[in-house]
N, C-alpha and C positions, 0 to 999 in steps of 0.2 A: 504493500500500500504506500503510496507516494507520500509524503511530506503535507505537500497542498490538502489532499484527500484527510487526511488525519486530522489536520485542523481543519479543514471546513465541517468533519463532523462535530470538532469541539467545540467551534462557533455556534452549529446549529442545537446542539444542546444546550448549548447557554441563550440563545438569541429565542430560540421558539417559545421556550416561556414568558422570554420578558415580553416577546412582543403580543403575544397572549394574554401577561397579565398590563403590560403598559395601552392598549387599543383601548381596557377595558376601563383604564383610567378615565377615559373625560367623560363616561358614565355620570361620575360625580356631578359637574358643570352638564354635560350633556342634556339629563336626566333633567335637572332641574330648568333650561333653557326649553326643552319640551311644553314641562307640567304648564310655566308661568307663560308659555309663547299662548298656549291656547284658553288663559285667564282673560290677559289683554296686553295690550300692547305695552301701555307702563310696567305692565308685570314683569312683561319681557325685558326690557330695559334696566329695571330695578336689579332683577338678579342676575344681569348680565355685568351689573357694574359692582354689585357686592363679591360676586365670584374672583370679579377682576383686583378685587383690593385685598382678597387672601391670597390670591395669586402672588400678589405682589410681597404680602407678608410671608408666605411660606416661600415660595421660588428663594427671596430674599438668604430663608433659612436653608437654602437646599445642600449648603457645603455639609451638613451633618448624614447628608446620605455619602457627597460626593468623596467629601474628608476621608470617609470613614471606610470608600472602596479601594480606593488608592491605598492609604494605613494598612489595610487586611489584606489585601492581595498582596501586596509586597512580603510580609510578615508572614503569608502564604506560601508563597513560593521558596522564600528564604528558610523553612519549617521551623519559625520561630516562635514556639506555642507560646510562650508566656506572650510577647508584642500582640498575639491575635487576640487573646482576651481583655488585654488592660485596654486597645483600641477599641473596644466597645462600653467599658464602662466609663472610657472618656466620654464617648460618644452620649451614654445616656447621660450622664452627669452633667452635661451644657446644656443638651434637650430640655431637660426636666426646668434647668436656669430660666433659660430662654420663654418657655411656655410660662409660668409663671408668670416674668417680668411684662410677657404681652397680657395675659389676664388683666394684672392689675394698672396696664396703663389704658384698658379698653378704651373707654369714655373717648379719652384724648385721642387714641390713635384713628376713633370712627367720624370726629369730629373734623381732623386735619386731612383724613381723607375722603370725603365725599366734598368739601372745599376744593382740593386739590383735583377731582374729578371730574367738577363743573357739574353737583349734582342739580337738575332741576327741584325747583321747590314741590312741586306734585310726586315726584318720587322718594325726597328724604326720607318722609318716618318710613316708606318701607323700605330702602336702604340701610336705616340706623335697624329697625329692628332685623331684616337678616343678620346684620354682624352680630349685633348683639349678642345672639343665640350662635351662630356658627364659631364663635370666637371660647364658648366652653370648650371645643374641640382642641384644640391649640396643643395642652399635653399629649394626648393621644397621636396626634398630627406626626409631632416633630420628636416621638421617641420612635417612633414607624421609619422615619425617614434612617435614624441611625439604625434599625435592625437591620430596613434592609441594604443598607450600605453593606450592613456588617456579614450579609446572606452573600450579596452580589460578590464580595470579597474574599468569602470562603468557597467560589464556584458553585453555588448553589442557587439556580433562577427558578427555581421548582416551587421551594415557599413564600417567597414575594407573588408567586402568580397564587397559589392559594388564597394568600392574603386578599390579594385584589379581590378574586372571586366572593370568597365572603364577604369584603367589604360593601362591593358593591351590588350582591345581590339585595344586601339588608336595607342597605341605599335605597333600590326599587322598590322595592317590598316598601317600608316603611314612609316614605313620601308618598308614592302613590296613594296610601291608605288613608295621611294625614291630611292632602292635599283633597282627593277625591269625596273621600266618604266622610271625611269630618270640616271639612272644608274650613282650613287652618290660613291658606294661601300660602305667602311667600314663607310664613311663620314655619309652615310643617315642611318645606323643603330644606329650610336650615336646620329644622331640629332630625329630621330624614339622616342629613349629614352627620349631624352631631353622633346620633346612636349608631350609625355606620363606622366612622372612625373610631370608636371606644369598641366595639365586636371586631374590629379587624386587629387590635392591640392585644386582646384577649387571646386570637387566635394565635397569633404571634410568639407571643410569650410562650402558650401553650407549647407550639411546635418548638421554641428554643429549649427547652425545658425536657422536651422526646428526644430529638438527637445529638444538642450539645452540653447536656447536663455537666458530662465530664470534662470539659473544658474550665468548666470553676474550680478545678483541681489545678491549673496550670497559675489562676491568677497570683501574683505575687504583690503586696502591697507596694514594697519599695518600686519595683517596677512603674506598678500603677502611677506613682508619682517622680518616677524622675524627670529631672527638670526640664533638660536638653530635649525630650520624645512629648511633654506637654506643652513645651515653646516652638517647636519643629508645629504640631496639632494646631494648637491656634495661628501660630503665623499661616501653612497653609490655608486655614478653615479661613480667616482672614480676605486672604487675599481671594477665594473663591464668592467669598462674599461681596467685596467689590466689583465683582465679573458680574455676579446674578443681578446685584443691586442694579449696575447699567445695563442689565437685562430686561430687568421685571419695570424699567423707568420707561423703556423705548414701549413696551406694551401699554403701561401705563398713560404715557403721551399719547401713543394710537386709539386706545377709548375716551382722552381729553378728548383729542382735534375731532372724534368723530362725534362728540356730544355739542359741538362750537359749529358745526357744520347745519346745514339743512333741517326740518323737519324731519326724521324717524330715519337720520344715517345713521347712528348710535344703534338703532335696530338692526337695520341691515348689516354693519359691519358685527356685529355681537351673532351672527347667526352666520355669517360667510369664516368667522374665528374659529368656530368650529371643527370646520373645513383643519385651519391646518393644527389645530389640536388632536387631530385624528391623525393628521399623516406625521408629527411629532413625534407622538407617542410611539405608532406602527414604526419606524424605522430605528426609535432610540434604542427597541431593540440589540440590535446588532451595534450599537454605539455603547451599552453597558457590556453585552457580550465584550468589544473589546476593552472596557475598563478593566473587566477582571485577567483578561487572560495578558492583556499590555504590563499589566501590575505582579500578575506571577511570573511571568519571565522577565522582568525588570530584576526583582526579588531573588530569582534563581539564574540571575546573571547568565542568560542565552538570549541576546542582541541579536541573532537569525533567526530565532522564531518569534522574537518582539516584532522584528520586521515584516515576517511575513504575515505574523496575526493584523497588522496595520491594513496591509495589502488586500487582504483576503477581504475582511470591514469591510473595505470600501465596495469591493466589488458587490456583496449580498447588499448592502445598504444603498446603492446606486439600482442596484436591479428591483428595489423593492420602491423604490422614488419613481419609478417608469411605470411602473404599476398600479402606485396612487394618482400618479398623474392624469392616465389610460380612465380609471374607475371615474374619476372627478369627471375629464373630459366628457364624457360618455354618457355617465350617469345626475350629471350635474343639478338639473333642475328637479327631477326624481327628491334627491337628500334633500332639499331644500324645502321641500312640503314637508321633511320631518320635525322642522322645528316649527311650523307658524302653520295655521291652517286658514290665513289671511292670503287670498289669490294677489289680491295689490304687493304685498310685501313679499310675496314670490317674486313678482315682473320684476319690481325695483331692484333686486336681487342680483337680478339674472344680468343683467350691466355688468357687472363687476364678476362674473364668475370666470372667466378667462385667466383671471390671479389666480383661482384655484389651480390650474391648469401647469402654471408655470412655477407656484410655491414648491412642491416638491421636489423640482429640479433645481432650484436656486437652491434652496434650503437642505436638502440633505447631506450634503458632505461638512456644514458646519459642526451638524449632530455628532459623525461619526470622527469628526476631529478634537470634540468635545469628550468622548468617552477617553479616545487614545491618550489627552493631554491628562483626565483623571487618576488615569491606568499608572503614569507617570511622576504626578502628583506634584506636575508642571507649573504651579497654581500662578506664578509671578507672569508668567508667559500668556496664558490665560486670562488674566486680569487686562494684561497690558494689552491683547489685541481685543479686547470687549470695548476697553475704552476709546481706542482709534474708530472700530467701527458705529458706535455710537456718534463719533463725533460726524463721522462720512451720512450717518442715518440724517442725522440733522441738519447735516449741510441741503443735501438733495433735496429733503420735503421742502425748505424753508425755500428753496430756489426754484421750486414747480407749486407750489400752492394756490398759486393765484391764476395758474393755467390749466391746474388738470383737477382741482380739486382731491376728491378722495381715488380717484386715480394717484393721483400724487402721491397719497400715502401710502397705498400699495406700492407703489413703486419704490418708495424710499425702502419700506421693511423688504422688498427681493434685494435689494443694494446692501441694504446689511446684514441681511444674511451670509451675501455672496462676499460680501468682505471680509466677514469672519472665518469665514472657511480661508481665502487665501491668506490673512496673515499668520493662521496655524501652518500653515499648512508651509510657509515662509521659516517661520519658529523650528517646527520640527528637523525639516532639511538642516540647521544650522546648528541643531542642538547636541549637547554630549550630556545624556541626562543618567544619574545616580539615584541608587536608593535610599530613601528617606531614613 
């Protein structure tokens, strides 16, 4: 069996579940963009803009998965049991910090963001009140995020796709019933989430608990805190967190401008987001796939099969972007009656679906450059090409705004996409990268 053949089955053991369990993520948002599209169209609105500001909060927190794959996979591959355990009790230990300190700054934090959103005054209380209630989740959220760093990093994409599974069935299940039959509105899709995130925590632990029980034999206290492996952890988690920040700000500008624009683009674009949160998800796949396996052969110092794991990535992760593309193309206005069962705000729609058409090809190889520089644990490199291509994002919109409208704004987010991908992609060619 060749080389290539042996890792493309190890990619696809690690990539079929994620992308199994990642498809099944925007469920969450999905789900609830459904229930409210067919309340009314404020409804729609409202919880297109609350999802967008946890988005923004958690993305924010996302280094506690990403930290946390890099740390174990390396630690992984190098078979340094004690480093794989105390990197997860890091990991819960900030979590636990983290969720906390947003609890108790709710108020403020729901206050400065629907300001910062341009929330219409007809929409606030039910904006304020989804946070309100989605924002009890917060613990549960962002200890999820470090399990499953800490799953992805022990080669293991089998129980984060569980996890998803339960999550989000209880997700369904639960909103539909609060929504439906006790007719809660916006209220029972946040609380929907709410009991979905704490059952996927349960199950979590559960399964940590079946197969890694004996790994808490490995923990060593001193370990746990030396200082050099806690300053290493945060400076990366750090600098990842600069990355997401100018990530989750360029999304969060994208739902400003479209809430500053026309009559019910804020609609339209909340429901064509969709769109590339599906094909995100679907390709991150193979972009966690190569976190982990970039991360254990970083760790087990074989530089030819880090290379070829790069290589391979891209290929499954490109073949799978021509495929979202195809589906969009194809099936375009089809999806589009899933979220709204308003025929006007199909038509409207349907202008702008040609973006779908091109996002996955602009956009996928950011993804899968993204996992490789995780795998790495690259984080300074990373940050720094997050913030050039934001700056290019902003340049473009501000320079077509006034001619192409919300074209323009599409058009700036395929520009930064595609910017992102080539200054990793610049980064890497030039890099001599170590394990942490």
């Amino acid at each position: 069996m060749s080389q290539d053949t042996k890792l493309n089955k190890e990619i696809l053991r690690l990539a079929i579940p994620n992308i199994l369990s990642n498809v099944s993520v925007p469920l969450l948002s999905s789900v609830d963009t459904a229930l409210m599209g067919h309340e009314s169209v404020k409804h729609l609105g409202a919880v297109g803009i609350g999802a967008m500001i946890f988005n923004f909060l958690y993305w924010n927190f996302g280094f506690l998965r990403m930290g946390t794959t890099g740390f174990t996979a390396q630690a992984f591959g190098a078979k340094d049991k004690t480093e794989v355990i105390s990197t997860l009790f890091r990991a819960l230990f900030l979590s636990i910090l983290i969720a906390l300190i947003l609890i108790l700054a709710a108020p403020l934090i729901g206050a400065v963001a629907t300001k910062l959103m341009f929330v219409q005054d007809n929409q606030l209380d039910l904006v304020l009140n989804y946070f309100s209630i989605r924002i009890l989740a917060a613990p549960a959220s962002l200890i999820l995020f470090a399990m499953f760093g800490w799953f992805f990093g022990m080669q293991n994409s089998v129980y984060p796709l569980f996890i998803t599974i339960s999550l989000n069935i209880t997700n369904i299940i639960v909103s539909y019933f609060l929504v439906k039959e006790l007719g809660w509105g916006i209220e029972g899709v946040a609380w929907g989430t709410v009991i979905a995130q704490y059952t996927g925590l349960l199950f979590a632990l559960g399964l940590f608990v079946f197969k890694y029980r004996k790994r808490l034999g490995d923990l060593n206290i001193s370990a746990l805190k030396r200082l050099d492996k806690v300053l290493s952890f945060l400076r990366i988690n750090g600098d990842i967190f600069i990355r997401t920040f100018c990530l989750t700000f360029v999304f969060g500008f994208f739902y400003a401008q479209s809430s500053k624009m026309q009559a019910n683009m804020l609609e339209i674009n909340t429901i064509l987001m969709q769109f590339l949160n599906w094909m995100s998800y679907g390709v991150d796949g193979f972009a966690y796939a190569a976190e982990s396996l970039v991360g254990k052969y970083l760790g087990a110092n074989n530089k030819a099969r880090l290379k070829l794991a790069v290589r391979q990535s891209f290929k499954w992760g490109m073949g799978f972007a021509v495929l979202y593309a195809l589906v969009y193309g194809i099936f375009g206005e089809s999806l589009l009656s899933v979220f709204t069962s308003e025929a006007w705000l199909v038509e409207a729609s349907m202008v702008y679906l040609f973006w779908m058409f091109i996002l996955p090809l602009a956009g996928t190889p950011c993804y899968i450059w993204d996992g490789v520089f995780v795998g790495l644990a690259a984080s300074k490199d990373m940050r720094n090409g997050m913030i050039l291509s934001l700056a290019v994002f902003m340049i473009v919109y501000f320079l077509v705004k006034n001619s192409l409208g919300n074209h323009g704004l599409w058009l700036a987010l395929c520009t930064f996409l595609l910017v992102r991908a080539v200054i990793l992609w610049w980064y890497y060619r030039r890099g001599n990268f170590q394990r942490v």
